[in-house]
C-alpha distance (Angstrom), angle and dihedral (degrees) to the residues before:
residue distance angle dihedral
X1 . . .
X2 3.68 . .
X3 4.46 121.0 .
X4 3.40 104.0 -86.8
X5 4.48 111.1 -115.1
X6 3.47 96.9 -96.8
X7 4.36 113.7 -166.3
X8 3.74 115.0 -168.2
X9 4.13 118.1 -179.3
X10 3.40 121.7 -165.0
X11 3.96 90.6 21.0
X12 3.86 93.6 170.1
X13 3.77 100.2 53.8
X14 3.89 110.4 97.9
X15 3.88 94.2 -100.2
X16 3.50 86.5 46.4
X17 3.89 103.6 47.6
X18 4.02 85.5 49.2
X19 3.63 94.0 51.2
X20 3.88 106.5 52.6
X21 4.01 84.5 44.2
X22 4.40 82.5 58.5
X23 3.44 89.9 38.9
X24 4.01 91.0 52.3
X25 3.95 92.1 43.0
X26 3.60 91.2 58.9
X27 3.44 94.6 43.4
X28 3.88 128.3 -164.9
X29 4.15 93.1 102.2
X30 3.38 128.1 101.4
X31 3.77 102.1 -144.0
X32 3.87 124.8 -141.9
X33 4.37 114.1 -179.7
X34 3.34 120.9 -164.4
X35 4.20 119.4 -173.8
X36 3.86 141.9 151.8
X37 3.96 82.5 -123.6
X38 4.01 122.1 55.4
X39 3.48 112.8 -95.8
X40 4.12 111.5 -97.0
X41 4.19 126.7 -100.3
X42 3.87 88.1 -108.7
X43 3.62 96.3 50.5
X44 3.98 106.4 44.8
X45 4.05 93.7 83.4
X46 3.61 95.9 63.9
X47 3.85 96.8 40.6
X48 3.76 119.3 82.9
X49 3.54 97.2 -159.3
X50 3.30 130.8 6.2
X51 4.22 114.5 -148.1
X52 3.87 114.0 -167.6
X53 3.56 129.6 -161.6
X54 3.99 148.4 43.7
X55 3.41 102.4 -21.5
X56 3.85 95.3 -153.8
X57 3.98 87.3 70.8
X58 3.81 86.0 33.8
X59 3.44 110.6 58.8
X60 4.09 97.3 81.8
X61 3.70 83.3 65.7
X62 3.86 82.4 73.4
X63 3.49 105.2 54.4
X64 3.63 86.3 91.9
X65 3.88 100.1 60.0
X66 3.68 124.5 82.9
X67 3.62 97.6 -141.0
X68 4.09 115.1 -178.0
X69 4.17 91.6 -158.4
X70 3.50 135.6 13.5
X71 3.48 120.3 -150.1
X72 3.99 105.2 -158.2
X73 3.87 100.3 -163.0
X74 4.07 99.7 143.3
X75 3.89 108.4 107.3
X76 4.05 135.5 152.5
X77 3.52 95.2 -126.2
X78 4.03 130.1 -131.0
X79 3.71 108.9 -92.3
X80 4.01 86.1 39.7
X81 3.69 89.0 43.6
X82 3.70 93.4 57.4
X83 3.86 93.6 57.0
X84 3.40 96.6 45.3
X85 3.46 112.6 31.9
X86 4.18 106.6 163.9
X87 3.70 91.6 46.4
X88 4.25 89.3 49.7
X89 3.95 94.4 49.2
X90 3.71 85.7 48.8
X91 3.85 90.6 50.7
X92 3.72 97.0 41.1
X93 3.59 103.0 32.4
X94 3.74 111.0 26.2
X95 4.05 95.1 49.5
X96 3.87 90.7 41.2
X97 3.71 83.3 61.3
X98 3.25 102.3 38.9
X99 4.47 85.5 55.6
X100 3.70 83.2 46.3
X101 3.70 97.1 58.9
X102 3.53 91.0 34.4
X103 4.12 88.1 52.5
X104 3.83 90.7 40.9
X105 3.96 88.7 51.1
X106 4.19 98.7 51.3
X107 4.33 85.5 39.4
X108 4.27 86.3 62.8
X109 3.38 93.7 31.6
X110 3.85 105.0 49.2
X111 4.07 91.0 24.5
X112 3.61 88.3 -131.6
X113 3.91 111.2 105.8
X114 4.35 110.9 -127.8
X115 3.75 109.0 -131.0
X116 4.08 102.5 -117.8
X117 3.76 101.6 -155.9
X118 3.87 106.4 -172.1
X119 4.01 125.5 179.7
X120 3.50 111.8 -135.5
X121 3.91 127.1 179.4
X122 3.36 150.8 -125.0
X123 4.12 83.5 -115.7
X124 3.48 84.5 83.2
X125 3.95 88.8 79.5
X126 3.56 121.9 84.3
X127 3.77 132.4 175.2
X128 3.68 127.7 -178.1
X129 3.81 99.4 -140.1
X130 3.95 145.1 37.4
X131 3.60 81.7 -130.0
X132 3.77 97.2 51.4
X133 3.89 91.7 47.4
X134 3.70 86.2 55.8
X135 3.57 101.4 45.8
X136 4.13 98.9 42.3
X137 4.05 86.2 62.7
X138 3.78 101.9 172.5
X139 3.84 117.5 26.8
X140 3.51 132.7 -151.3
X141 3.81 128.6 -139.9
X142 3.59 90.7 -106.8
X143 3.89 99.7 46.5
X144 3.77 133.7 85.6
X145 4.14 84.1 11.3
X146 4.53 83.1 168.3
X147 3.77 111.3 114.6
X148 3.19 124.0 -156.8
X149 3.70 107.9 -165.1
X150 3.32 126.6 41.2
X151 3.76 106.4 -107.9
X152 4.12 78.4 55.8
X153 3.66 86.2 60.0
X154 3.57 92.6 45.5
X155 3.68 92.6 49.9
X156 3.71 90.3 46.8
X157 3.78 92.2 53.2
X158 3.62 97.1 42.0
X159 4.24 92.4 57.8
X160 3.96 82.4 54.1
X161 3.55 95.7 46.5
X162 3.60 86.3 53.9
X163 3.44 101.6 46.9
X164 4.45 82.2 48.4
X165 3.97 84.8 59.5
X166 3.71 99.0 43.2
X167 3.51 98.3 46.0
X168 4.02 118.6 10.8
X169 3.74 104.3 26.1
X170 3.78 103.9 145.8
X171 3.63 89.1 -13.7
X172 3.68 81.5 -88.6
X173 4.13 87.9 146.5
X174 4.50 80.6 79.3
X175 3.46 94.4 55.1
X176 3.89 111.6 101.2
X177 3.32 92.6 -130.4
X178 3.95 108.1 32.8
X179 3.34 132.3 -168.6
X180 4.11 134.7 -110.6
X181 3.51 105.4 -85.1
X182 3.84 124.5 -159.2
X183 3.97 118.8 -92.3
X184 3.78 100.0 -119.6
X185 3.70 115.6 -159.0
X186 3.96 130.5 -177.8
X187 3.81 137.9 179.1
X188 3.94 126.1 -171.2
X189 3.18 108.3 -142.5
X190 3.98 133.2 -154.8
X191 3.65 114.1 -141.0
X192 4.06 114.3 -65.0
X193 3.63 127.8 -133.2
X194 3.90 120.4 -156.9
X195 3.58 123.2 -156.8
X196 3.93 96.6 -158.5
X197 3.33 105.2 36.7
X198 3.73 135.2 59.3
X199 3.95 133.1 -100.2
X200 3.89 108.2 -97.5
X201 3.76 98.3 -151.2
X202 3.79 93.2 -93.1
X203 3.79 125.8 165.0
X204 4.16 93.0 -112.9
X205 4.24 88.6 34.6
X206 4.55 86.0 87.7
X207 4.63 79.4 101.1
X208 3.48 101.8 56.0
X209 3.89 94.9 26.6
X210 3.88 83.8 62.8
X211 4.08 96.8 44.6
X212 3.70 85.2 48.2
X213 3.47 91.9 53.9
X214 3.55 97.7 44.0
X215 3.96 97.2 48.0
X216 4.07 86.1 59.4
X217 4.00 89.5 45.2
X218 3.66 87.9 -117.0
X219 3.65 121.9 149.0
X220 4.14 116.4 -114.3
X221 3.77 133.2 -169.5
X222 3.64 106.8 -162.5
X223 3.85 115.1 -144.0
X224 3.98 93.9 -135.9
X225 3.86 131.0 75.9
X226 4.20 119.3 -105.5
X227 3.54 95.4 -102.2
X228 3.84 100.8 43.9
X229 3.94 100.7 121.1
X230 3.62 125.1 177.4
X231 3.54 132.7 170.5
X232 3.99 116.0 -97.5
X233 3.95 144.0 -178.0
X234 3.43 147.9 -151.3
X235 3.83 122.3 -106.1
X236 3.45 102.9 -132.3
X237 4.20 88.9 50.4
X238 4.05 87.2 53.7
X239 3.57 91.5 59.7
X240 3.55 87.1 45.7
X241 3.54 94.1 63.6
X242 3.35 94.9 38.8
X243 4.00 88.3 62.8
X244 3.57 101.6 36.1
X245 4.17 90.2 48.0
X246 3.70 87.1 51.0
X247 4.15 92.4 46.9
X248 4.32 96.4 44.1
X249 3.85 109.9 101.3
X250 3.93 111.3 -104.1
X251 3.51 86.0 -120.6
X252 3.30 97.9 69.1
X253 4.09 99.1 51.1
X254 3.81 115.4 90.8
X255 3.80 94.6 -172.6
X256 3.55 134.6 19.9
X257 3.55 104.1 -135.1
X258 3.57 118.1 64.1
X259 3.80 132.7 -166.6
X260 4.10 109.6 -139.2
X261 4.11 122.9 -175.3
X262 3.72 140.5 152.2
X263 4.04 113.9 -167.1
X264 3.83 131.4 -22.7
X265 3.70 132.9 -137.3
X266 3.73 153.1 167.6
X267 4.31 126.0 -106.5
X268 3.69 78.9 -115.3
X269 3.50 104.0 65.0
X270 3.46 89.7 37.2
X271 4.11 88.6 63.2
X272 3.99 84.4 48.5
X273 3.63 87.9 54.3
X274 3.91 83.9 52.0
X275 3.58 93.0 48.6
X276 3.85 96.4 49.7
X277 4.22 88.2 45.3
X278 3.83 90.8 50.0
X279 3.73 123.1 12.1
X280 3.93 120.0 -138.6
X281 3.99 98.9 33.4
X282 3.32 122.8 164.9
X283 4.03 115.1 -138.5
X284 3.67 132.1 153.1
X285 3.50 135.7 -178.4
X286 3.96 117.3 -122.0
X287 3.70 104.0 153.6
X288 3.69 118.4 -158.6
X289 3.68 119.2 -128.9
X290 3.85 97.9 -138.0
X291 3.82 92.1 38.8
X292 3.61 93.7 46.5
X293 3.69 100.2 45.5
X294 3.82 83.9 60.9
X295 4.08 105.1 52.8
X296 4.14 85.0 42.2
X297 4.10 79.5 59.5
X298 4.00 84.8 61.3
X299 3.85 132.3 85.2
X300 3.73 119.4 -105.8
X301 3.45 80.2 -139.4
X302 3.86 150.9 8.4
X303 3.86 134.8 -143.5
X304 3.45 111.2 -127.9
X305 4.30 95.3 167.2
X306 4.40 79.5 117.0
X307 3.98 87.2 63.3
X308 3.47 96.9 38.3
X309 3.84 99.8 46.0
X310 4.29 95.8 36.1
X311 3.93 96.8 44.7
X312 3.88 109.6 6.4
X313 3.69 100.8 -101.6
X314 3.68 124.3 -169.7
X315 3.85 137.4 155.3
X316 4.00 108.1 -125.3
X317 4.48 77.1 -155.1
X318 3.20 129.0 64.2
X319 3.76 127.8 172.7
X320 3.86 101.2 -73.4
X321 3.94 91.7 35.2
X322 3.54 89.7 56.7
X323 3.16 96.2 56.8
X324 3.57 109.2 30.1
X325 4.16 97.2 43.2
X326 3.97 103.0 16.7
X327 3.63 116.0 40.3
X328 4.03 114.5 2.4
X329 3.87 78.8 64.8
X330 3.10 98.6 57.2
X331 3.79 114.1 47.2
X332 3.93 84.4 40.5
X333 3.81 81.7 59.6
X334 3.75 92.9 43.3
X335 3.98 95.0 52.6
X336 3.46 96.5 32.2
X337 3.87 94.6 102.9
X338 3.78 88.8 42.9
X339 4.07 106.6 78.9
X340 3.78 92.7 143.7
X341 4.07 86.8 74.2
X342 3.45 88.6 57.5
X343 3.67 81.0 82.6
X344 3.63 107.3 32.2
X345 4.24 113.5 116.4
């Protein structure tokens, strides 16, 4: 049987440097990355090709692969999002389109439908209140639906723009004889923590940013009030999901946007965390209006029972195995060599 076409955008983004390494393990894809940034030293062996550039005036380059999936990973993030608004929708709209017409296109064409596996986020969420927030507790996919930011909005837009390929393109679905439509496929994610690679400055990235911090003996002010709790998940289980959404049967999904978590908590257990890891930190709470506003827009928490019932899902860490076997390891590991930070202001 020949490697399934594999397409992977925004390959050099931490999702996306952690899923063509998966996708290489397991073998059986032929890989092709496309970025704005060249693709890394570690990752060139497992991709085939290697496309780099803005994928909005990339994406016709495509139309002559076959690709079996398409992994749609390249986003303008939420705190970047907010300052620059037209140039984010054009990111995170525009391409997604484009890869949507592109995916509808091959579906007809081949009569095979391309699996059109799209991160979506938490951002998506939006509540109007403290008090709301508090009171919804665990949120389904299909409440709360008012962003707040724009990459929320983008998100939000992009699931429905999906579902408008998959289902209604054309309003092909009336014809007697329809065509293949694309497989559409979306996941919500909380925010994700990487053990190997460093926070980016993203709105949910105040957690590791202060373990970081604290592991070189540095001091940290963390942009979010003590009490701000959202939910948040492992890397290694988000490209989990990622693989076992794409590998589950259509048959067997009753949605196509599904809510995924693992364990929720506040910035201020996270700092006692940091505390218990390395003894003497120095952490303070500053929040940032802007910054603030936006994670009080989130759920404390998300109900995944859609994931878990349609396709088995299950974190392999949950708060203390996070910490205790996933990440405190690592940066410990990464520092270790380090001692003069210890001291550092």
């Amino acid at each position: 049987m020949p490697d399934k076409a594999v397409l992977v955008t925004g390959a050099c983004g931490e999702i996306g440097q952690a899923l063509v390494q998966s996708l290489a393990q397991k073998g059986g894809y032929r890989i092709v990355t496309t970025d704005l940034m060249p693709l890394p030293d570690s990752l060139k062996a497992y991709s085939a090709e290697h496309v780099q550039g803005d994928l909005v005036y990339r994406v016709k380059q495509f139309y002559d692969y076959n690709f079996d999936i398409m992994f749609h990973l390249a986003a303008s993030l939420s705190s970047k999002a907010e300052v620059a608004t037209e140039e984010a929708h054009r990111i995170n709209v525009e391409g997604t389109m484009q890869l949507l017409m592109l995916a509808a296109y091959k579906s007809e064409k081949r009569g095979k439908a391309v699996k059109f596996i799209f991160p979506s986020s938490i951002a998506a969420y939006g509540f109007d209140s403290l008090e709301q927030k508090r009171k919804a507790g665990r949120v389904k996919e299909e409440e709360y639906n008012h962003p707040h930011t724009m990459y929320g909005a983008n998100k939000l837009y992009c699931e429905k723009l999906g579902e408008y390929y998959g289902n209604f393109y054309g309003q092909r679905h009336l014809d007697p004889n329809p065509p293949v439509m694309l497989d559409f496929r979306a996941i919500r994610f909380p925010g994700l923590i990487s053990a190997y690679t460093l926070p980016t400055g993203g709105t949910s990235d105040y957690g590791p940013e202060m373990l970081h911090a604290a592991a070189q003996g540095l001091s940290y002010s963390c942009f979010v009030r003590e009490d701000t709790k959202i939910p948040f998940m492992a890397m290694p289980d988000a490209i989990k999901a990622l693989l076992m959404l794409t590998e589950v049967p259509r048959d067997y999904l009753t949605r196509q946007v599904y809510n995924i978590t693992a364990f929720s908590l506040t910035a201020g257990e996270f700092r006692k965390r940091a505390d218990n890891a390395f003894p003497g930190t120095r952490i303070t709470f500053e929040p940032n209006p802007r910054r603030q506003g936006i994670v009080d827009s989130w759920p404390e928490d998300m109900d995944d029972s859609a994931a878990r019932n349609d396709w088995g899902w299950e974190p392999d860490y949950d708060l203390d195995r996070f910490f205790d076997e996933y990440f405190l390891p690592e940066i410990r590991k990464r520092y270790a060599f380090r001692p003069s930070l210890r001291t550092k202001e």
